[in-house]
C-alpha positions, -999 to 999 in steps of 0.1 A, spaced: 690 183 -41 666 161 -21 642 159 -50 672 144 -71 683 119 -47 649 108 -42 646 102 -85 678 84 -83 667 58 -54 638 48 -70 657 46 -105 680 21 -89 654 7 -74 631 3 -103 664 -11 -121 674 -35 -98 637 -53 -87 633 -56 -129 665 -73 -132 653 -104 -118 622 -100 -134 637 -97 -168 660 -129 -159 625 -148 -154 609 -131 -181 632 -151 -211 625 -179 -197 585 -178 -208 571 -176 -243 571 -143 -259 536 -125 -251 522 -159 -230 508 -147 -195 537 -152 -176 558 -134 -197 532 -105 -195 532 -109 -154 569 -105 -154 572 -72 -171 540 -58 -149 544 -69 -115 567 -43 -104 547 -14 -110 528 -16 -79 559 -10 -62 575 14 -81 541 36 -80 533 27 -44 578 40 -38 575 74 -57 536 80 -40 553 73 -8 586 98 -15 560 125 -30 570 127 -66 548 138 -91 538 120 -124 565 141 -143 591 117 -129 575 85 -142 596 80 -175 626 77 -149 609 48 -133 598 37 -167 633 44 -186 653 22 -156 627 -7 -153 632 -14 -190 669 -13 -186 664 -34 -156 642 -60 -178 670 -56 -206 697 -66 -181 680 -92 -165 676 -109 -204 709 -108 -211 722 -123 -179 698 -150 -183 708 -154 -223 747 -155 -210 735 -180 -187 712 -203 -212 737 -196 -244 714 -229 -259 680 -210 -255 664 -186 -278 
């Protein structure tokens, strides 16, 4: 039971750092260096997080699965938000 409380922290955690990250993402050109910093920069802390709670690499497409839906999120708040843009 520890094991799946631990997954789920760092899935709402992964989730809710990308958010922002994905609201600041739509704002840069598609594939330009910012828009590649954006979608990168939380992996250190999402790797250093599951190092620290001592999950293995098996639980990786968790973190992976909730950052995208993180970056998703955080793009569609910023599109509701800019309806003129994009």
């Amino acid at each position: 039971m520890q094991t799946a409380l631990q997954v789920a922290v760092i899935m709402v955690l992964a989730a809710a750092v990308n958010v922002p990250l994905g609201f600041q993402r739509q704002a840069c050109r598609k594939f330009s260096p910012g828009w590649w910093f954006y979608i990168h920069i939380s992996i250190p802390l999402i790797f250093y997080v599951r190092i620290k709670s001592g999950l293995g690499v098996q639980f990786i497409p968790f973190s992976l699965a909730s950052s995208v839906a993180g970056q998703i999120v955080g793009g569609r708040l910023y599109r509701r938000k800019h309806p003129d843009v994009g």
